[in-house]
C-alpha positions in Angstrom: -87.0 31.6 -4.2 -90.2 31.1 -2.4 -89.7 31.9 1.3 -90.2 28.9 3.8 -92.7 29.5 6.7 -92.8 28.3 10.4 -95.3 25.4 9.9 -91.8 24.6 7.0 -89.5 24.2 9.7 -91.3 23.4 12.3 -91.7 19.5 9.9 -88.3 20.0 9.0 -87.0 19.9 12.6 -89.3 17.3 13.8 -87.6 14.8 11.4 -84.0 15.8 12.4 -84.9 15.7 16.2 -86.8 11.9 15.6 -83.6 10.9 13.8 -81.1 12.5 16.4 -83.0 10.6 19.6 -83.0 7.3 17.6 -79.3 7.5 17.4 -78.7 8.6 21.4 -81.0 6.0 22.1 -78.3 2.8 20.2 -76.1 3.9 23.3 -78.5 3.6 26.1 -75.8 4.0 29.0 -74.4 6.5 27.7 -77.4 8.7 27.5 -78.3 6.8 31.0 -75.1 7.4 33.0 -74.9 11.6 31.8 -78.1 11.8 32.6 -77.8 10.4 36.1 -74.4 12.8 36.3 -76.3 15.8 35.4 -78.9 15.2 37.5 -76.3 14.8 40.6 -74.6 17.8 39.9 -77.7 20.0 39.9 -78.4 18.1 43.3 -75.0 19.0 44.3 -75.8 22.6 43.8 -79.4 21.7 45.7 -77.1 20.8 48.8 -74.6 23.6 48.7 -77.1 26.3 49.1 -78.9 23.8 52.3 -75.1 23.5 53.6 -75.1 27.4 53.3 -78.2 28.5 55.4 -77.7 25.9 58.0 -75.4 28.9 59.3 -77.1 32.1 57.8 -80.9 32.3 58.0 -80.5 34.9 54.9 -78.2 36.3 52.6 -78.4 40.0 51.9 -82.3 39.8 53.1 -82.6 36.5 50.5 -83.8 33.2 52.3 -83.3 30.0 51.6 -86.4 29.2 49.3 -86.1 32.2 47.9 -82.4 31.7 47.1 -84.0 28.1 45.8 -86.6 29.8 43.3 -83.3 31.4 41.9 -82.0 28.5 41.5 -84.3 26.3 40.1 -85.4 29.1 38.0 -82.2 29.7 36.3 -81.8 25.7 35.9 -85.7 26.1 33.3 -84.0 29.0 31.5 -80.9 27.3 30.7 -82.5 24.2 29.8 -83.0 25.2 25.7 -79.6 26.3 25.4 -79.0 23.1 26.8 -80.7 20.8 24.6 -81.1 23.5 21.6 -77.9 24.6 21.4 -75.3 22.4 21.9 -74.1 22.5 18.3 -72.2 25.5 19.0 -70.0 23.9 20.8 -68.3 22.0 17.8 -68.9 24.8 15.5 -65.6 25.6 15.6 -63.8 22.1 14.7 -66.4 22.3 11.5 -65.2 26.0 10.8 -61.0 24.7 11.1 -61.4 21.3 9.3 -63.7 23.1 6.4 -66.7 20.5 7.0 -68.6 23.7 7.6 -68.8 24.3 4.2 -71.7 21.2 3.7 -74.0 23.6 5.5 -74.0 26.6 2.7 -75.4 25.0 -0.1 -78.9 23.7 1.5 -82.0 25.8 0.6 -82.7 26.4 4.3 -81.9 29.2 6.9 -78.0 28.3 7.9 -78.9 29.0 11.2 -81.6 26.5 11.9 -79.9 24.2 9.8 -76.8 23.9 12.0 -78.5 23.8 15.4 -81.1 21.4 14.8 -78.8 18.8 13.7 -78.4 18.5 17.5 -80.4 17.7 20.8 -78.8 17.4 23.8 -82.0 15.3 25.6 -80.3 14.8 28.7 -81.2 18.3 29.4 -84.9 17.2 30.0 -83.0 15.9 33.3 -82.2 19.3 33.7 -85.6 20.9 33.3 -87.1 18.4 35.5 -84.7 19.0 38.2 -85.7 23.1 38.1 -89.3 22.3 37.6 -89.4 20.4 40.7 -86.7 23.2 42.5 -89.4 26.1 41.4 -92.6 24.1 42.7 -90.7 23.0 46.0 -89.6 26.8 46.7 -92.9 28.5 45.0 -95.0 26.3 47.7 -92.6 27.0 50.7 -92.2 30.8 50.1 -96.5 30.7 50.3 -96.7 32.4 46.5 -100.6 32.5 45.1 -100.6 29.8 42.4 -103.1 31.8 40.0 -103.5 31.7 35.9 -101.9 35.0 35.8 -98.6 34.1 37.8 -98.1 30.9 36.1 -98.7 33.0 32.4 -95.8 35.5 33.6 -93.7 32.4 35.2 -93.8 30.9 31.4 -93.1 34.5 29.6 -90.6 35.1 31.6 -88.8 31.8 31.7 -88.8 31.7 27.4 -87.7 35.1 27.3 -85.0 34.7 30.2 -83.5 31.7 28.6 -82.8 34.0 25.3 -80.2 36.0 27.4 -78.0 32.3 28.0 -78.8 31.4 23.9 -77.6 35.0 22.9 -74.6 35.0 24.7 -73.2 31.5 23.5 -74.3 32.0 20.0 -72.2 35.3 20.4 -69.3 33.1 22.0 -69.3 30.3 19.8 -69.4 32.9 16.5 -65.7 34.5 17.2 -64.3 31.0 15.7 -65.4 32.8 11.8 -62.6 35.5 13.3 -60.7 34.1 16.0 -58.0 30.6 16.0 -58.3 30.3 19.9 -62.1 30.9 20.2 -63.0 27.8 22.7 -61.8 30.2 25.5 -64.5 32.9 24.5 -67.2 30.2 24.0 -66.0 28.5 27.5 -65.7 32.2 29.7 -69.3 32.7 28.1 -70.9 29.9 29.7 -69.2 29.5 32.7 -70.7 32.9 33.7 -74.1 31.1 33.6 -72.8 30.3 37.3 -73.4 33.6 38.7 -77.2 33.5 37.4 -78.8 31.5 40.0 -77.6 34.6 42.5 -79.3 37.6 43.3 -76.8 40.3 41.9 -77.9 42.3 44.9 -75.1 40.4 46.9 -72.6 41.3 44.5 -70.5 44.7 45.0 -71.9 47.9 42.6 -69.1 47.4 39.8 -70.5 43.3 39.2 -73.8 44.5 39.5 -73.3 47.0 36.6 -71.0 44.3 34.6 -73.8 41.7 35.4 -76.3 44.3 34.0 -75.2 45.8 31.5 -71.8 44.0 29.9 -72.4 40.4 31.0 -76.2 40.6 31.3 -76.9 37.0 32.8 -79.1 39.2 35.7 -81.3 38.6 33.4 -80.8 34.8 33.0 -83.2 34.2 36.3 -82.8 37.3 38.9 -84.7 40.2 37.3 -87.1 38.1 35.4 -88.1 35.8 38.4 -88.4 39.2 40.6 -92.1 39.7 38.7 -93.2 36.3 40.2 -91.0 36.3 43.2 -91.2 39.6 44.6 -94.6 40.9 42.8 -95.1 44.2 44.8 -91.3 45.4 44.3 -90.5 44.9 40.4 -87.8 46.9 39.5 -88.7 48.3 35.9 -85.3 45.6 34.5 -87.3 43.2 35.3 -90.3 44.2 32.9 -88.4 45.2 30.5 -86.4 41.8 30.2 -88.3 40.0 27.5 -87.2 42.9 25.3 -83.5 42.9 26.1 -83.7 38.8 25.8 -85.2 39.3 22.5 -82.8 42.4 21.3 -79.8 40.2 22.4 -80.5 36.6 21.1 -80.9 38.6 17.6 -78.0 40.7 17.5 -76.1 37.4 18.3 -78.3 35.7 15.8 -77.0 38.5 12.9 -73.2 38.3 14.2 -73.4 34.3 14.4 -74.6 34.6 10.4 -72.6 37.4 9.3 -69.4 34.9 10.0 -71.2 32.0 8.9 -72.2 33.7 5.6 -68.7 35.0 4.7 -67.2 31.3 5.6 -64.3 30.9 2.8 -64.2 26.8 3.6 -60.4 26.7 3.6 -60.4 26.2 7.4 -57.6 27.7 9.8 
């Protein structure tokens, strides 16, 4: 079989994606009113952080804005999981019913095939929101605005956001293996919380389990240090385009090792 190129799937998943945002679109308030919620709970988190340094001028030698880049930078990385990736979450019900078993027999990668039969566009609320969070807290901390930083602010927000991608795809695979697998797909992404911190206020053992075992440091903190805190980049933070890379395909090989050996009986 003649193997399919980019440009391939690139028209492929245009189609898929025009065809998925016509049908969000026939429910208009419901795309309207999570949108608006999404949009107030990332404001939410805006507050908390204002409520927070009303009282302490800095955290751990972090100020506000800069605590805001964090933020807001974390928000852009997590944005294509988000809106990419959202098919994972009902991966599982397709696994346990055996519908999963309509996505074997199409002469495209399994992979690509499955996620792009989804797009969460409400996330665009969420990009918005971190774009303006970044711009806000870039402008206020007195960062140069120069071709190079923006290059490296782009690098390392596509490369960050593979760390988030990695570990749900990871999460969401255990349901080839495991009845009960919501909980690992749910403890997965609920650690996406701790990425809009600095791990440097954490004590040494969750700075190592944040590092190295749970990696999201490298959701926004050590990538966003090479725009943040130019003069002081701790070699993690260079190196994070690699690790985002290494993990979202590891997870990528595990996510379509299970996929591949799928039985269709269900469980």
């Amino acid at each position: 079989m003649k193997r399919k190129g980019l440009g391939f799937y690139l028209r492929i998943y245009r189609k898929i994606l025009a065809q998925d945002i016509k049908s969000k679109m026939s429910y208009r308030a419901d795309f309207i009113i999570s949108t608006i919620g999404m949009i107030f709970t990332n404001i939410a988190g805006f507050v908390s952080f204002w409520i927070l340094f009303r009282n302490f001028p800095s955290i751990n030698g972090w100020t506000y804005h800069e605590m805001l880049f964090l933020y807001g930078f974390s928000l852009v990385s997590l944005t294509p999981v988000q809106c990419l990736f959202d098919n994972n979450w009902s991966l599982r019900q397709y696994v346990y019913s055996g519908d999963f078993i309509k996505y074997c027999f199409r002469p495209i990668n399994l992979f690509f095939y499955f996620q792009s039969e989804v797009f969460d566009i409400k996330g665009l609320g969420q990009l918005a929101f971190g774009i303006g969070t970044i711009c806000y807290s870039w402008n206020k901390i007195g960062l140069a605005v120069t071709p190079l930083a923006i290059l490296k602010m782009i690098i390392f927000l596509m490369t960050a956001s593979l760390i988030m991608i990695a570990l749900q795809n990871a999460g969401a695979a255990t349901c080839f293996w495991i009845q009960n697998s919501f909980y690992v797909l749910d403890l997965a992404f609920r650690f996406k919380d701790y990425a809009k911190y600095p791990i440097t206020i954490f004590s040494p053992v969750f700075r190592f389990i944040f590092t190295f075992i749970m990696p999201i440091a490298f959701i926004a903190y050590y990538p966003s240090l090479v725009v943040l805190r130019p003069d002081a980049v701790p070699v993690l933070s260079w190196i994070s385009p690699l690790i985002g890379v290494a993990f979202f395909y590891v997870s990528y090989r595990i996510w379509m090792y299970g996929a591949t050996r799928y039985s269709g009986t269900g469980s």
